[in-house]
N, C-alpha and C positions, 0 to 999 in steps of 0.2 A: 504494500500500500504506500501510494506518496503521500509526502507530506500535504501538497495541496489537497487530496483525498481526505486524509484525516484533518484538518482545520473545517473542509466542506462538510465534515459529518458531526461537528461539535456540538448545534442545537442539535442534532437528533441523540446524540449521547449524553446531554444533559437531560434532555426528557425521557430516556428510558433510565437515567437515576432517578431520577424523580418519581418517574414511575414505577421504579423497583421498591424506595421508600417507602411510598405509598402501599404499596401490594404486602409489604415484607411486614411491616405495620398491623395491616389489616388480619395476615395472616397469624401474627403473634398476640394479637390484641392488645396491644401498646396505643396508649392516647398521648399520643407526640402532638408539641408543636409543630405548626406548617414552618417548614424553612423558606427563609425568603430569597430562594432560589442563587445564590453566592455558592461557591464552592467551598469556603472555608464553612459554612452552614452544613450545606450536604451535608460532607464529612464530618463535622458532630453531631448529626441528626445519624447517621450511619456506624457511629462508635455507640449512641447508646444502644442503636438495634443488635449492634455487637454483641455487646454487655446481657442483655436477653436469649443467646443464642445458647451461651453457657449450660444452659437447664432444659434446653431443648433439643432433640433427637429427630429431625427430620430431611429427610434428604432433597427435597424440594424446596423446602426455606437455603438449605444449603447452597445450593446450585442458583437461587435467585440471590442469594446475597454476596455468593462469589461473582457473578455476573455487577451487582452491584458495586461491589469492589473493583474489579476490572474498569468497569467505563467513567469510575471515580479518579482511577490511576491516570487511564487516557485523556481526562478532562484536566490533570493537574499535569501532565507534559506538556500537554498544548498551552498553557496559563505558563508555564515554565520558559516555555519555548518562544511566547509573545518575549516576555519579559525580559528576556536574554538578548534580542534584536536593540538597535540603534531608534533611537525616539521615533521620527518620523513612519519608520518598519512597524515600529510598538503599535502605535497607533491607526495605521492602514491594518496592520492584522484585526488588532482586536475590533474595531471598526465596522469590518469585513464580515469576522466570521463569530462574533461574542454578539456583540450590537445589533450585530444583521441588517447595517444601515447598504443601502444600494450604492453603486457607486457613484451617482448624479450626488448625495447626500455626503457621501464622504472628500466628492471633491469641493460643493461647497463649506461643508466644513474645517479644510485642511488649507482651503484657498490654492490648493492646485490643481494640477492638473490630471485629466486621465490619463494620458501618459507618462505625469510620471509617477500615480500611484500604481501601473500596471508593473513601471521599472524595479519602484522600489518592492512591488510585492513579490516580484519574481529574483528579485538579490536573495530578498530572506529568506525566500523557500528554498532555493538552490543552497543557503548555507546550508539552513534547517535540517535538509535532505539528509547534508552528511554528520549532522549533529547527531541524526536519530540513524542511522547507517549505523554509524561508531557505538550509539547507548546499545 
């Protein structure tokens, strides 16, 4: 998978934590606060269902909370990986693929241009690539 593949899949890997949450929740009867959708949230909303799992014996809670943990992983690389890029980069990514602003909206935002947030989106990915190559 490339990198520009997994940034493309971010909102869908946040909503199926979310909706692992949710299901994982339901299945253990845990009355959780709603997280307000932050990654630092998930993942403490995710440690207490942790924390629950202790006293429980099921192999489909299992498999959906390793599945939740996985797309928690992949949601904190890519957050990693924004973060790791030069400002302008930082900001076209997350922009892009967190925000989910279009690219008419990102370029009035940035006050540039589409080409050069095409430029600068396609530097970062090309590092990225071999950031996540190497991990």
């Amino acid at each position: 998978m490339t990198i520009q593949e997994r940034f493309e899949s971010y909102e869908k890997y946040k909503c199926e934590l979310e909706a692992d949450i949710c299901i994982l929740a339901g299945m253990l009867e845990l009355s959780l606060p709603e997280p307000d959708g932050s990654l630092n949230e998930l993942g403490q909303v995710l440690k207490q269902i942790q924390s629950s799992l202790d006293f429980v014996c099921d192999e489909q809670i299992e498999k959906r909370m390793e599945h939740a943990r996985m797309r928690l992983r992949e949601l904190q690389m890519l957050d990693f990986a924004i973060k790791s890029r030069p400002q302008r980069q930082r900001e076209i990514l997350h922009g892009l693929y967190v925000r989910r602003l279009s690219w008419k909206e990102l370029e009035q935002e940035l006050h540039v241009s589409q080409m050069t947030i095409s430029r600068d989106r396609n530097e970062a990915f090309k590092a990225l690539q071999n950031d996540f190559d190497d991990w």
